[in-house]
N, C-alpha and C positions, 0 to 999 in steps of 0.2 A: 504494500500500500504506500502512495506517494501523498507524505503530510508538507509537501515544501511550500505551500500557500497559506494551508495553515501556520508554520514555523513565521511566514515571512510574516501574516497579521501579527502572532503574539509578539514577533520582533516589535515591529510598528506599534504597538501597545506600550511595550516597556519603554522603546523611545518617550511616547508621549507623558507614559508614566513618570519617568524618571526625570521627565523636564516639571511636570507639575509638582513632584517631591522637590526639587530644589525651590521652586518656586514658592511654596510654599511653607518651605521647611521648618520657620518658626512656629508657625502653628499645628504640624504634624507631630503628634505622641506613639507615631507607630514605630517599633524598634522590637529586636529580639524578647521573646518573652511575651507579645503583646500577644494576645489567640482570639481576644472578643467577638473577632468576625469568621472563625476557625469553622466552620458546619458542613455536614454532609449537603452540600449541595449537588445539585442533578447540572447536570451536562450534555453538549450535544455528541453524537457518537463518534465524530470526525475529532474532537478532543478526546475523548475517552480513549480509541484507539491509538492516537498519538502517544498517548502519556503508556497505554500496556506495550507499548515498542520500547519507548524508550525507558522504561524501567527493565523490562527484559535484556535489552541489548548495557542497560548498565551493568548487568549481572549479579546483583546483589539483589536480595527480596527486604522491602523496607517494615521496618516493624511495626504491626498493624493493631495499635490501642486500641485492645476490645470491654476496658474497662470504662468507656464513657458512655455516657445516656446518647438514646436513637438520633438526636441531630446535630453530635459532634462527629468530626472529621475524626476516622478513621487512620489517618495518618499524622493525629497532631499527637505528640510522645513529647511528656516533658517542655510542655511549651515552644517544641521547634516543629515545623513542617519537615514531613520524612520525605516528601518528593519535591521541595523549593524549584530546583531547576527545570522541573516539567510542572510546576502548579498548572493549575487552569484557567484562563483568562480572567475570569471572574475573582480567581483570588490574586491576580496581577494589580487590583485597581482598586484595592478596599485601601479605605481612609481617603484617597481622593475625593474631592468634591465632585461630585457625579450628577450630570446633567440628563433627564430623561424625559421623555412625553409621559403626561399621569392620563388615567384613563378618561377625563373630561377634556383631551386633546391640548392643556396646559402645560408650562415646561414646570419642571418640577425639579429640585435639586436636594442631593443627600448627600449627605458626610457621616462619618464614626463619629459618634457623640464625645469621645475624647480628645480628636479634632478641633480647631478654629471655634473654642471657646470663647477667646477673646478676638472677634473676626467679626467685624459690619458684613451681616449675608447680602446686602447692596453691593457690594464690591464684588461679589462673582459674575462674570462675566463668562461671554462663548471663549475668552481667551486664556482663561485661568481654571478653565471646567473642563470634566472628561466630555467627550460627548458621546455617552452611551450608548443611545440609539444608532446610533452611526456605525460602529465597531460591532453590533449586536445581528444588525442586517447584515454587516458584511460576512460575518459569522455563520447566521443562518444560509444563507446562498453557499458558501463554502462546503457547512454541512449538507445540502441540498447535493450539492454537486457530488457530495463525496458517498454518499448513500446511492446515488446512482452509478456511479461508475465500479463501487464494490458491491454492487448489487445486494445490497441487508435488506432479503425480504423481510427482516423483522422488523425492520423500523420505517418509521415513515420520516419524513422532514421537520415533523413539531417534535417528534419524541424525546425527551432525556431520561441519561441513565444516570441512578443516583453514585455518587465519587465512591462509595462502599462497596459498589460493586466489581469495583477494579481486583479489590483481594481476591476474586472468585476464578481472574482470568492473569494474574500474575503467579508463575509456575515458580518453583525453589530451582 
């Protein structure tokens, strides 16, 4: 399976990320240790299958905390991410200010509440915000493309697989 469009969004991601982290950096409380935003979250399959490659071809099986309640991450051990270098988009971008359509067709902006406490929410702008939707579409189409060309009669293009389910298809 070829993930190199996927690879190349989550690049484009972290770039944008990593400019908003400096951008913001006084008001970011995110740093090792932090996990508040740590959850089993669902995925689309064009991720999921990325991430069980490149944990396999890492060859090492990452140790999979099965002592936390149903909507914590599976891979968070000791307050670190066990798969950081393959996380999944979505955990690329927590604590950013994140910009997104709310379901009354309004923009709508979130942050980690330990975030830009002391931050005028007037001052975010399209130039200082994720733009979620934007990277979420392109995501989706990706996924689209990528459920067709590897033919997953199991899934369809809206489907996600919950991150827990990764344990079931990473081999020792």
């Amino acid at each position: 399976m070829d993930f190199t469009a996927y690879k190349t969004l989550r690049n484009n991601i972290d770039e944008l990320s990593d400019n908003l982290e400096t951008q913001h950096k006084k008001h970011m409380k995110c740093k090792a240790g932090c996990d508040l935003c740590c959850m089993d979250y669902s995925i689309f399959p064009v991720e999921f299958y990325s991430i069980v490659e490149a944990l396999r071809e890492r060859g090492d099986k990452p140790d999979f905390n099965t002592n936390k309640d149903e909507s914590s991450c599976i891979f968070l051990n000791n307050h670190k991410c066990e798969i950081y270098a393959e996380r999944p988009i979505i955990c690329r971008t927590h604590g950013l200010p994140l910009l997104y359509m709310n379901e009354d067709n309004g923009w709508e902006l979130s942050a980690c509440e330990l975030n830009f406490t002391e931050f005028d929410m007037e001052e975010f702008s399209e130039e200082n915000t994720f733009p979620q939707d934007k990277f979420n579409s392109k995501l989706y189409l990706l996924n689209k493309e990528f459920i067709a060309k590897n033919q997953f009669s199991d899934y369809s293009e809206f489907d996600l697989i919950p991150i827990k389910e990764l344990a079931k298809h990473i081999k020792t």
